[in-house]
C-alpha positions in Angstrom: -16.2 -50.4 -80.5 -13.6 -49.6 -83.2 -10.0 -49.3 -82.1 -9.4 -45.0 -82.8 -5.7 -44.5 -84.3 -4.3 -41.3 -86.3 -3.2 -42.8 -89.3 -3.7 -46.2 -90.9 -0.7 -47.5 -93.4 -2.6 -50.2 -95.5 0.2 -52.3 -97.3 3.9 -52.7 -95.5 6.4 -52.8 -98.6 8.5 -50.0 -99.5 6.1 -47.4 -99.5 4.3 -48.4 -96.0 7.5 -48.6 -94.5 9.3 -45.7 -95.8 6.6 -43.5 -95.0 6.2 -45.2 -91.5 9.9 -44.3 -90.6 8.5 -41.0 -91.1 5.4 -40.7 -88.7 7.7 -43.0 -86.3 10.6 -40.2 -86.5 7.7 -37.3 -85.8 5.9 -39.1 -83.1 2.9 -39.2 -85.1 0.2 -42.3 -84.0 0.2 -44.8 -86.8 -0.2 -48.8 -87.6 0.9 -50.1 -90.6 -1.6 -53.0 -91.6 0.1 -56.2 -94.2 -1.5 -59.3 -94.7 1.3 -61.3 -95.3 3.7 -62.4 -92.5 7.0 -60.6 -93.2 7.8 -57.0 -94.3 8.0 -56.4 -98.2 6.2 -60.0 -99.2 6.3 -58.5 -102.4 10.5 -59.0 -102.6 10.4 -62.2 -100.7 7.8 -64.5 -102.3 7.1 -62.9 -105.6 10.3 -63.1 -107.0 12.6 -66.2 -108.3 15.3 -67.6 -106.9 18.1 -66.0 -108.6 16.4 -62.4 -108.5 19.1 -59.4 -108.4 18.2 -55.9 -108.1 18.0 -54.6 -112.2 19.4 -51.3 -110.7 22.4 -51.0 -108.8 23.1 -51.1 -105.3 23.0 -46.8 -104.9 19.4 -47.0 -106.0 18.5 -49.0 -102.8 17.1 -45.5 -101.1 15.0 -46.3 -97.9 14.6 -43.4 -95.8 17.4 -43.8 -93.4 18.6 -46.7 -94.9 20.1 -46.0 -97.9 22.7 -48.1 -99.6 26.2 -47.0 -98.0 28.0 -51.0 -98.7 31.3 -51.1 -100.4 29.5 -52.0 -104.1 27.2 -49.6 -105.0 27.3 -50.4 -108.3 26.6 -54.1 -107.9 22.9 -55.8 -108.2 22.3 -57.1 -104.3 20.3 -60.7 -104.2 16.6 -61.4 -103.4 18.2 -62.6 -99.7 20.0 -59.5 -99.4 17.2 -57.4 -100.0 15.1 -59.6 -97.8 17.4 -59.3 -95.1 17.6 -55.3 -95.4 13.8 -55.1 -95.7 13.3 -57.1 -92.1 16.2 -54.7 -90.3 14.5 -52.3 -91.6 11.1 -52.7 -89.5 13.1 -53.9 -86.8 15.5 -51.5 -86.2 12.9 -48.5 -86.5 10.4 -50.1 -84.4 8.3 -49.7 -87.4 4.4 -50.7 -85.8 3.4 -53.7 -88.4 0.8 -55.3 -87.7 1.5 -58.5 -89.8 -0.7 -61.2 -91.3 -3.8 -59.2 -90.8 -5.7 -57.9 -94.4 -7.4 -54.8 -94.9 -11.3 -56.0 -96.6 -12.9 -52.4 -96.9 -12.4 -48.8 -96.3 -15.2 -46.8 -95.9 -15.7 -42.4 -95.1 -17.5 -41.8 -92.1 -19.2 -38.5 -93.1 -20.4 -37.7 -89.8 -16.9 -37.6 -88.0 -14.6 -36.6 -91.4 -12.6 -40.2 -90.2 -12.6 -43.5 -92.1 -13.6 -46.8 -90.7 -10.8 -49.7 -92.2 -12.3 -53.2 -92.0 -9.3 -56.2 -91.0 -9.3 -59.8 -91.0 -6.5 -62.1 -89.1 -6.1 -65.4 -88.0 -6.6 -64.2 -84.1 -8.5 -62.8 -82.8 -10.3 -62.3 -86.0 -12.5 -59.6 -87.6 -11.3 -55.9 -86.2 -12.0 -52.5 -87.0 -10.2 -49.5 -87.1 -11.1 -45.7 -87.5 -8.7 -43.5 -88.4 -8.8 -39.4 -89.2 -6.3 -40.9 -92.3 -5.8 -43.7 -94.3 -2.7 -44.7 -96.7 -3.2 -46.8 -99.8 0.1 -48.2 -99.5 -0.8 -51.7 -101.2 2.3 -51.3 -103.9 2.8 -52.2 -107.8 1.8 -56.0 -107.7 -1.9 -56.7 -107.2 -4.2 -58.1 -109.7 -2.2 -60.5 -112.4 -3.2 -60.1 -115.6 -4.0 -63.4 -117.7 -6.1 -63.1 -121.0 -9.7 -65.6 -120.5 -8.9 -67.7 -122.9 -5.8 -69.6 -120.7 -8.7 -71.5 -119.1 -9.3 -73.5 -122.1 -5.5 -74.6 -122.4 -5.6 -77.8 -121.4 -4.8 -78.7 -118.0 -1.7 -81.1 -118.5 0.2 -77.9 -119.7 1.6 -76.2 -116.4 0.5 -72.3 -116.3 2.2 -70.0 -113.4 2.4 -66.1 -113.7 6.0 -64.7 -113.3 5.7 -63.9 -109.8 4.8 -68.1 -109.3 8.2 -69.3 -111.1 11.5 -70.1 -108.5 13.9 -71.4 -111.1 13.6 -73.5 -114.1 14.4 -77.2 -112.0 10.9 -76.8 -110.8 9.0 -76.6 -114.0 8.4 -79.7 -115.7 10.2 -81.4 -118.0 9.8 -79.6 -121.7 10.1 -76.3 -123.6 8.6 -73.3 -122.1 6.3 -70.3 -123.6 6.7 -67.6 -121.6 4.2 -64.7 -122.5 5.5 -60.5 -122.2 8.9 -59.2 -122.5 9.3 -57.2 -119.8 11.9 -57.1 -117.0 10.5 -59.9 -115.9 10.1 -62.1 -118.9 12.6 -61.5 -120.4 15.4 -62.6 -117.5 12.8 -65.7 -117.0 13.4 -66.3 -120.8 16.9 -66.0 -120.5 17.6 -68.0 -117.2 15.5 -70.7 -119.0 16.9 -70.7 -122.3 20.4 -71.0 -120.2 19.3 -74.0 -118.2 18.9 -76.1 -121.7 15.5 -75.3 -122.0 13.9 -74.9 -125.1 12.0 -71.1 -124.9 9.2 -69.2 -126.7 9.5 -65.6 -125.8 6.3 -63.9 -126.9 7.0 -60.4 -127.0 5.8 -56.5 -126.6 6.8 -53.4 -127.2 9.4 -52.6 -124.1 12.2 -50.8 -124.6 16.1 -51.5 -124.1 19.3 -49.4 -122.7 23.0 -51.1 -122.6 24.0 -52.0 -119.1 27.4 -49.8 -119.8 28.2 -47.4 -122.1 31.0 -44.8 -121.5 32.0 -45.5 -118.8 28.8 -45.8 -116.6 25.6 -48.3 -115.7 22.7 -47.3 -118.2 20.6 -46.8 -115.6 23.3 -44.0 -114.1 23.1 -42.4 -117.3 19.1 -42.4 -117.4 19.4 -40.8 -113.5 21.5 -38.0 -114.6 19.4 -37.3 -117.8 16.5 -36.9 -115.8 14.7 -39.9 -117.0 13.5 -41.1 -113.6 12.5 -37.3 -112.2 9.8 -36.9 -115.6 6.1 -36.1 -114.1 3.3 -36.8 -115.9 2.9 -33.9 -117.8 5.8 -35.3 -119.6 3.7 -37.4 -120.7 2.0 -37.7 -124.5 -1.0 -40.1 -122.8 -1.7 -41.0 -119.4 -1.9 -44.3 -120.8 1.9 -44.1 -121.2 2.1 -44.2 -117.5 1.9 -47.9 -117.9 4.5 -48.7 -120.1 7.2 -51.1 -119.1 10.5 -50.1 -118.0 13.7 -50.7 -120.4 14.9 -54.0 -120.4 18.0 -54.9 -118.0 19.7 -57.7 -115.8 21.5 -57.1 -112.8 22.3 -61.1 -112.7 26.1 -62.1 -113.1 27.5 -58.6 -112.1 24.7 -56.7 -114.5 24.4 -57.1 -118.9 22.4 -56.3 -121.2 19.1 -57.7 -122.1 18.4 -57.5 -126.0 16.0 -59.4 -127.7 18.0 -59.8 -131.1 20.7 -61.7 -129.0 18.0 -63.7 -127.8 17.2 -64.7 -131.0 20.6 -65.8 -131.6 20.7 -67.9 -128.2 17.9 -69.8 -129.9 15.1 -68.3 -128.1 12.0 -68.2 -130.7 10.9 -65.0 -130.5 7.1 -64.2 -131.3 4.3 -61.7 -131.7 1.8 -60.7 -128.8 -0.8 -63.5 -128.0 -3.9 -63.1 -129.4 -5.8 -66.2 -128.2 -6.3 -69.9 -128.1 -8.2 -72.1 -130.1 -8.0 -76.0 -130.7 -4.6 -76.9 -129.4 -3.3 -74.1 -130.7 -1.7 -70.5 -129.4 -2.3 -67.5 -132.0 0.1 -64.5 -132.1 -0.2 -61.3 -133.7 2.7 -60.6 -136.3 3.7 -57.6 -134.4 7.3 -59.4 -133.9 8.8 -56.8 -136.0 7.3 -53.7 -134.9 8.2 -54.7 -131.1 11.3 -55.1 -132.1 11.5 -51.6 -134.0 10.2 -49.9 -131.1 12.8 -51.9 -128.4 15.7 -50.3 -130.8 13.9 -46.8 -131.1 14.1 -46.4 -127.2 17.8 -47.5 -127.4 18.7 -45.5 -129.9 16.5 -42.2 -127.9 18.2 -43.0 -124.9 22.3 -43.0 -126.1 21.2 -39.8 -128.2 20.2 -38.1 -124.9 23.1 -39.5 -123.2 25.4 -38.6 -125.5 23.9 -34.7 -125.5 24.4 -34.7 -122.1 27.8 -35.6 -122.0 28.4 -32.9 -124.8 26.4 -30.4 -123.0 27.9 -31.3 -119.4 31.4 -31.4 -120.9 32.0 -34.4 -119.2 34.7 -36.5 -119.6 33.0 -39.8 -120.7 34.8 -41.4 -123.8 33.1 -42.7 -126.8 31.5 -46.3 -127.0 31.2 -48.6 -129.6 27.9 -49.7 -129.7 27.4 -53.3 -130.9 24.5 -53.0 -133.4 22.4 -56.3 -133.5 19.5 -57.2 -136.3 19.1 -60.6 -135.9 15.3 -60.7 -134.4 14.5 -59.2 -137.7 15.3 -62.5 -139.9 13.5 -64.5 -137.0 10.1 -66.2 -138.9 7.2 -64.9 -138.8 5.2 -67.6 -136.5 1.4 -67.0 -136.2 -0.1 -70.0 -134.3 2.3 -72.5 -131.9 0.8 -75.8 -131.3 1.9 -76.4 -128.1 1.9 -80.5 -128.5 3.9 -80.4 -131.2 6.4 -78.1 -129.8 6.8 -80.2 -126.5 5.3 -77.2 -124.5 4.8 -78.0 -120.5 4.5 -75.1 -118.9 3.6 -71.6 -120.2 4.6 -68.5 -117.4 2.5 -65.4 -117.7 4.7 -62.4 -117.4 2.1 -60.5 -118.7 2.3 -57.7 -115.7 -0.1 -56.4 -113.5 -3.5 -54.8 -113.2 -4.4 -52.2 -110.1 -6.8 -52.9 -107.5 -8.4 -50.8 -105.4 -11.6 -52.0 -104.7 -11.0 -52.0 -101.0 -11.8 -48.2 -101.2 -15.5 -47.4 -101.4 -15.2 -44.1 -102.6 -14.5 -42.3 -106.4 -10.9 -42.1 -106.2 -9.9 -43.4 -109.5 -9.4 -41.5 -113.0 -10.7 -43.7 -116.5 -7.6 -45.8 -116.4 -8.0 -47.2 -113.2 -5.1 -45.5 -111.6 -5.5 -43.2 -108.5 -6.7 -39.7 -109.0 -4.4 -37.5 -106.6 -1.9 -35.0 -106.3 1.3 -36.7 -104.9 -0.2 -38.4 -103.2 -3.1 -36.6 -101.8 -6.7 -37.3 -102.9 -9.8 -35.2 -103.2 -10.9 -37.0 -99.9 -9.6 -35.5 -96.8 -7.2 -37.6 -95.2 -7.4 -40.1 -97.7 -3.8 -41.1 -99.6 -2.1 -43.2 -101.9 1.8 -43.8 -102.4 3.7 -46.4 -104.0 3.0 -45.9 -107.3 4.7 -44.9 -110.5 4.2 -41.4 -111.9 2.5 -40.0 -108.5 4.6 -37.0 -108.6 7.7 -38.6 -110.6 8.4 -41.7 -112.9 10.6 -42.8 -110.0 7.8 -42.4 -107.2 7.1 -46.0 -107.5 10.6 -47.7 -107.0 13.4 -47.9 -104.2 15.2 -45.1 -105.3 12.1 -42.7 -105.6 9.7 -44.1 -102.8 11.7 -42.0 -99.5 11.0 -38.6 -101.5 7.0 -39.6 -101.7 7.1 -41.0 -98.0 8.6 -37.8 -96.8 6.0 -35.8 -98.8 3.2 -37.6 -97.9 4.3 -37.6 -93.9 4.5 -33.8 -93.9 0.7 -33.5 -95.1 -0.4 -35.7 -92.6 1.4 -34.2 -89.6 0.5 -30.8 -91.2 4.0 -29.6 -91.5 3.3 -29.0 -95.2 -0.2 -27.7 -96.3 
């Protein structure tokens, strides 16, 4: 016989356990289900070594747990984070149920409940049912990696971002690393540092400055309203999956701008288009990824800067260092990766979603949940975690408790 529970919590980062401290604070029966063996695996063994948060401290907003530490401008560590994430569950009495993976969810249409199918190591298969269910399985799920890096030959090392630990364990060599984004671009960086000769091959993320008067970038973007946009903000839903601006929290926080890696000697290139004989193609899209990086800049200090006006704060004028440099950089269509001494190639080339566990028609064309904060079509079926669920910010730490607390008052009823 199934085990009967109110609520199921499928995934425990920091959308499982946010909303958890909710139903916990209400009294409301709940498990949250995570296949790996620690709280947050996503912060603990899919990040490298010398990972900082890209926003500051203040934007560490758990529910009941928010950042109150003497720097809340500072970028806390991957151990720090680690370390908050595993108080977190303990402290609360959050109920995880660890190392055990969700396989299949399915509607029970007699009853109005789901049925949620879990392996673990002991005692093995189990089954839940559950009048609700929580697609809480977070941003990092599918990686995506074009078909054709199966033909590259094997002697050339291939890892996705969320693989690499630090550039001592790569081998010996240059290093391609494929997508510009937050990601990328600091693995770039850290490589290019470490001696390391780097291929960056770039898209079309945009950049803000770290500072500029007088306060972090990503301060600025707060105020503005850039993280409280909803999706009818939006031109295309497609634009839901753009990458955030490009920023380092590593060394007490700077900028990340790819004309100054260009200058550091990184070789900047086009998107990947595909491999063939030894050989890596690239579109020659350089420039235009480029042009759109400096567009967002440029977008972002003019809305700051009306702000400030508008506010009447007192915020003095920046100099903004103008740089050009990736626009001189040669155009490079193909990279032989023998020639160049390429060992290892890292895809940062993001992530796709996966919700296949779900037998039922919850998602729109792009492949993204169909709901309303939250709250599907399905009675008593939800999703939270994401990006752009209700706000931009509904997917990271400093939006996720606003989303939990949402999403705990439909379940308990308080909010219809």
């Amino acid at each position: 016989m199934p085990e009967k529970i109110g609520t199921v919590i499928i995934g425990g980062g920091q959308a499982g356990l946010s909303l958890s401290y909710y139903l916990t604070q209400s009294g409301h029966e709940h498990v949250v289900i995570e296949k790996a063996a620690h709280p947050a695996d996503a912060w603990r063994s899919r990040r490298w070594d010398s990972f900082t948060l890209v926003t500051p401290n203040w934007t560490f907003k758990l529910p009941g747990a928010e950042y109150a530490g003497p720097d809340p401008g500072g970028f806390m560590p991957k151990d720090e984070i680690v370390r908050r994430f595993d108080d977190y569950a303990l402290s609360n009495r959050l109920p995880v149920q660890y190392s055990t993976e969700v396989t299949r969810v399915e509607p029970l249409l007699e009853s109005g409940s789901y049925r949620v199918h879990a392996q673990n190591g002991s005692p093995g298969n189990k089954t839940l049912e559950s009048k609700n269910v929580v697609i809480a399985t977070g941003l990092f799920q599918k990686v995506k990696i074009p078909a054709f890096a199966r033909d590259i030959p094997q002697d050339i090392t291939q890892i996705t971002s969320d693989q690499y630990r630090s550039s001592q364990a790569l081998p010996p060599g240059a290093v391609l690393v494929v997508g510009s984004g937050q990601s990328g671009c600091q693995i770039a960086e850290e490589l290019n540092q470490a001696g390391r000769r780097v291929f960056l091959s770039t898209s079309s993320a945009g950049r803000i400055p770290r500072r500029y008067r007088g306060s972090d970038g990503v301060d600025w973007l707060n105020r503005i309203g850039f993280f409280d946009r909803t999706p009818e903000a939006l031109n295309s839903p497609r634009e839901r999956f753009f990458a955030a601006p490009h920023l380092s929290g590593k060394g007490g926080g700077h900028d990340i701008n790819l004309h100054q890696f260009h200058r550091d000697g990184i070789v900047l290139l086009g998107h990947v288009t595909g491999y063939d004989q030894g050989k890596l193609g690239f579109s020659p899209d350089l420039t235009e990824n480029l042009v759109r990086m400096d567009r967002f800049a440029a977008s972002a200090l003019r809305q700051i800067d009306a702000f400030i006006l508008r506010e009447g704060l007192d915020a003095p004028m920046d100099e903004v260092k103008v740089l050009d440099d990736g626009y001189r950089a040669p155009a490079i269509l193909s990279l032989n990766l023998v020639s160049e001494g390429v060992s290892a190639i890292v895809w940062a080339t993001g992530y796709a979603n996966d919700y296949s566990l779900v037998k039922l028609p919850v998602l729109d064309t792009y492949m993204y949940p169909n709901t309303k904060r939250g709250v599907t079509a399905f009675p008593g079926l939800y999703f939270i975690g994401m990006s752009w669920m209700d706000k931009f910010k509904s997917g990271f730490l400093m939006g996720v408790g606003e989303s939990a607390q949402y999403l705990a008052e439909v379940i308990t009823e308080e909010k219809i």
